[in-house]
N, C-alpha and C positions, 0 to 999 in steps of 0.2 A: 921613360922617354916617350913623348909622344909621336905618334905614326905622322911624315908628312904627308900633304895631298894637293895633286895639281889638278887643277880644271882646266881641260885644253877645248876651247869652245865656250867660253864663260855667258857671250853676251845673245847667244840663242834661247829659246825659250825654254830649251831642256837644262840646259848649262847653268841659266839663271835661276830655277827651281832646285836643283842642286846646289847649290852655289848657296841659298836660301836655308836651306835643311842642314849644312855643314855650316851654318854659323851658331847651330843649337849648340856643338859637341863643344867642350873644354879637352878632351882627348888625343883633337889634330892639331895639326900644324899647318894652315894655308900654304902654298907655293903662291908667288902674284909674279906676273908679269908685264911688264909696263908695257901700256895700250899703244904705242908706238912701235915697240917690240915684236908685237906677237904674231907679225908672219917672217919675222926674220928665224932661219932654222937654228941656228947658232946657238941663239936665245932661248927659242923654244927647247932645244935639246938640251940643255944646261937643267930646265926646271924637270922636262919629264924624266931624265937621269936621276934627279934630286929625289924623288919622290917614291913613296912605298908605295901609293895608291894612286895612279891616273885617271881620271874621267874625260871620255875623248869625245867630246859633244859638238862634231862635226859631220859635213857632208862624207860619203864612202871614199871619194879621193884625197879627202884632206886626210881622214883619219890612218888610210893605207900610210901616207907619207909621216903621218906621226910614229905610225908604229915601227917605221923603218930607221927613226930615231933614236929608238931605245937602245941602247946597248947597255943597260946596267941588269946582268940577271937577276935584280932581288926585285927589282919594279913590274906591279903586276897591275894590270890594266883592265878598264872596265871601260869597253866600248856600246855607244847608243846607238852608233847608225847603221845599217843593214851589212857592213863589208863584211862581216866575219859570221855571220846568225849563221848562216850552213856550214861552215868551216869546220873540217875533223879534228884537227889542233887547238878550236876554242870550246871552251865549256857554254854551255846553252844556259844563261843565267835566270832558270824558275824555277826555284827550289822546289815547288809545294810538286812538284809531279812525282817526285817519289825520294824516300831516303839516300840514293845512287847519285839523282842531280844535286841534292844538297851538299854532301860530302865533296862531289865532283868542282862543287864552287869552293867551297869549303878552301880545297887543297892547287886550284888553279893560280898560273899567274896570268891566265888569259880570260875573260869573259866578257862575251856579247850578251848586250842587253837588251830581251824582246822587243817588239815592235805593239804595239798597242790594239791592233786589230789580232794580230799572232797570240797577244798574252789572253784574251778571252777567249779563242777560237779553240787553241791548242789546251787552256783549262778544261773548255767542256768534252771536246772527243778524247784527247789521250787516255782518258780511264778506260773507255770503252774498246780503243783498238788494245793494250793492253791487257785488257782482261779477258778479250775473245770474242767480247761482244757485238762488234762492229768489225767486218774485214777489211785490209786495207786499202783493197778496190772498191771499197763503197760509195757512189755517186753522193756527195754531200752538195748541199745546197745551202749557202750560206751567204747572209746580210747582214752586217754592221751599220748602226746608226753608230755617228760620232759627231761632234762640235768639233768647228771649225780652228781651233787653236792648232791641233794637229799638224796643220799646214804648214807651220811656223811664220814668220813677221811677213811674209808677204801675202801672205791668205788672210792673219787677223786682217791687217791691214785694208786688204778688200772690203770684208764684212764690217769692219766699223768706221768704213765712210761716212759720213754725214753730208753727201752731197746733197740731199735729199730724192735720192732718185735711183736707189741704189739695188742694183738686181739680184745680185746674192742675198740678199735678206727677203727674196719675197717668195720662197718656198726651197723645201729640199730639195738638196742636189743630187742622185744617182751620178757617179765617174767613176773613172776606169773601167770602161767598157769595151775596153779591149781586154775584159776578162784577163789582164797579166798585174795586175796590183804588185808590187813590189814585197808584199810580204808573202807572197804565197810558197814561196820555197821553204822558208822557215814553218808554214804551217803545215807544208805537204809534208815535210822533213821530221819534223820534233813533232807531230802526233802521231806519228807511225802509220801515216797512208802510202801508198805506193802510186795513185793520183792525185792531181790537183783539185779541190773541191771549184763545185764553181762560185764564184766569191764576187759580190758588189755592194760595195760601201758606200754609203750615203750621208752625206753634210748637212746639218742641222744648223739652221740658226741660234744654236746655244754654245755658250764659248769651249766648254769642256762637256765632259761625259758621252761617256760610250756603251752601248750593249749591241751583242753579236748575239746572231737567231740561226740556230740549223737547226734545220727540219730533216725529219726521219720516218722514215716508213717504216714500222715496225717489222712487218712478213720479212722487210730484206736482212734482216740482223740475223747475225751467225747462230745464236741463242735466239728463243725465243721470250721474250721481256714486252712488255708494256711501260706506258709510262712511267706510274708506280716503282717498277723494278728499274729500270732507270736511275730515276730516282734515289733508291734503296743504295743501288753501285755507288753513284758517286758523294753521296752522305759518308759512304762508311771510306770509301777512298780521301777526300780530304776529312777524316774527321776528327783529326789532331791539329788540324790549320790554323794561323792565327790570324792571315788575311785573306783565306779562301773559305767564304762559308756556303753551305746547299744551304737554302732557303727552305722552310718548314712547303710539303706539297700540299697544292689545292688550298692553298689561306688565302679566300679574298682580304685578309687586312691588310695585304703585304701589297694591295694594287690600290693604282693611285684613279679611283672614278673606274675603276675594272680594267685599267689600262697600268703601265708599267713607267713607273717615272727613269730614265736612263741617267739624273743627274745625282740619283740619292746616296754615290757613292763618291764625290766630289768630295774634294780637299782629304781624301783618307789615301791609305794606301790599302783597300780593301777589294775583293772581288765576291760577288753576291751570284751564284748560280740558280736560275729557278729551273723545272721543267714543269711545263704542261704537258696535256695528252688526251686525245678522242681516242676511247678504246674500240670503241663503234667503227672508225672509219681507219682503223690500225696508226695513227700519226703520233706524233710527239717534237716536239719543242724542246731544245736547251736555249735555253736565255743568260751570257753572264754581261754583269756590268763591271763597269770601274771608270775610275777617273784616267783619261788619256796619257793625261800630266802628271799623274799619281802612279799607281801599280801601272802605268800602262807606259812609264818613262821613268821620272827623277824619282820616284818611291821607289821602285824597283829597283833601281842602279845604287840607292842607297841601304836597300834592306840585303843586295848582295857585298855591296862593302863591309854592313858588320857582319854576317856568315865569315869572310874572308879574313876579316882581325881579327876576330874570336868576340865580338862583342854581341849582345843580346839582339838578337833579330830583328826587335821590334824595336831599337832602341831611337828616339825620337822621331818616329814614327807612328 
């Protein structure tokens, strides 16, 4: 009997990536609800009752009102947009953090699906506040490059004007300067800090990819590590992963011109950690990338559905 599945949010750019990836499976069963339909509640309550798996690929108010739909206990939901990432009654859906959150998705019928500055952020420090090595008052200092898709259809939209005369294409953008970015709870939250790092993201004129950069002052670490051991932790921490890899250290073949290409992880559902490090001047660098739209949205929300059926993790993917 195959599993049904609804996409609530179909025609956003996460919902459509999803939507994309669930046409691979012979295993599901679409739910569809006519385009007329789909803000009538009725309607909509009728498919996500129907369904074993939900995908809620809306703004946090719509999604609240979805979930308040549900009344069939077997229907378990896999939400994209920030309502629920700090919530104690949903499971935090990134497996690779340790065998506890896998199982935790594993056996949930609620899961929030990171945020795409949050899924690289919380990659690189979680090891390190868990293992001891970083406290969880440590001043972080952290930048995301990302492409502009993110934004969703009113931002592409922006950037691929063809007015000829178009200002968002004619250098990166530093926002959210009011230092309160919308994913910060989830990162302050799920890598075990007890402050806020201070956090600014930047928009790229390229449509996808992302890499997140915190910088670390060695002396401040609860242990004392270098680069190198850095390093060393989170190699052996993801080193059973199938889409979390540490990066071979110090390999200039792995830089594009001695510089770092953010897009080399496009179209995967992969995440690539480097570090660097001045041992001279005590510093170090975590670097992960990944596709925004990939591990960093519709990969993810899809690699946590098969966890949740019992299907191969990596399966079309």
């Amino acid at each position: 009997m195959k599993n049904k599945i609804f996409v609530d949010g179909l025609s956003g750019t996460t919902g459509l990536k999803i939507h994309e990836r669930l046409s691979l499976y012979t295993e599901l069963e679409m739910i569809t609800i006519d385009y007329d339909k789909r803000r009538d509640p009725q309607e909509r309550a009728k498919c996500l009752n129907s369904a074993d798996i939900v995908f809620l690929c809306l703004p946090d108010d719509a999604s609240r009102e979805a979930v308040s739909l549900v009344t069939n206990p077997n229907t378990r939901i896999i939400d994209a947009s920030t309502a629920y990432r700090t919530a104690s009654d949903w499971t935090y859906g990134l497996p690779e953090l340790s065998k506890k959150h896998r199982e935790a998705i594993r056996e949930s019928k609620r899961v929030s699906n990171p945020g795409c500055h949050a899924t690289a952020f919380i990659l690189s420090v979680y090891p390190l506040v868990h293992h001891g090595v970083m406290s969880p008052d440590y001043p972080i200092v952290c930048q995301s490059l990302t492409g502009y898709s993110g934004g969703g259809k009113t931002l592409i939209e922006k950037y691929e004007s063809n007015d000829g005369k178009n200002e968002y294409t004619k250098a990166p953008r530093p926002y959210s300067l009011t230092l309160n970015h919308k994913h910060l709870p989830e990162m302050t939250m799920r890598s075990g800090l007890s402050q806020d790092p201070l956090f600014v993201p930047i928009l790229g004129q390229n449509y996808k990819g992302l890499a997140t950069l915190v910088s670390i002052h060695t002396k401040l670490l609860s242990k004392k590590m270098n680069a190198k051991d850095i390093h060393t932790l989170l190699s052996e921490h993801y080193q059973d992963e199938k889409f979390v890899k540490v990066m071979p250290f110090a390999d200039d073949l792995l830089l594009f011109d001695g510089a770092i290409d953010i897009t080399a992880c496009n179209d995967t559902n992969n995440a690539e950690i480097f570090v660097f490090g001045n041992d001279a001047k005590g510093t170090a660098l975590i670097m992960t990338r990944l596709d925004n739209l990939g591990k960093g949205a519709s990969g993810a929300a899809i690699q946590n559905m098969n966890i949740m059926l019992g299907f191969d993790e990596g399966l079309h993917l």
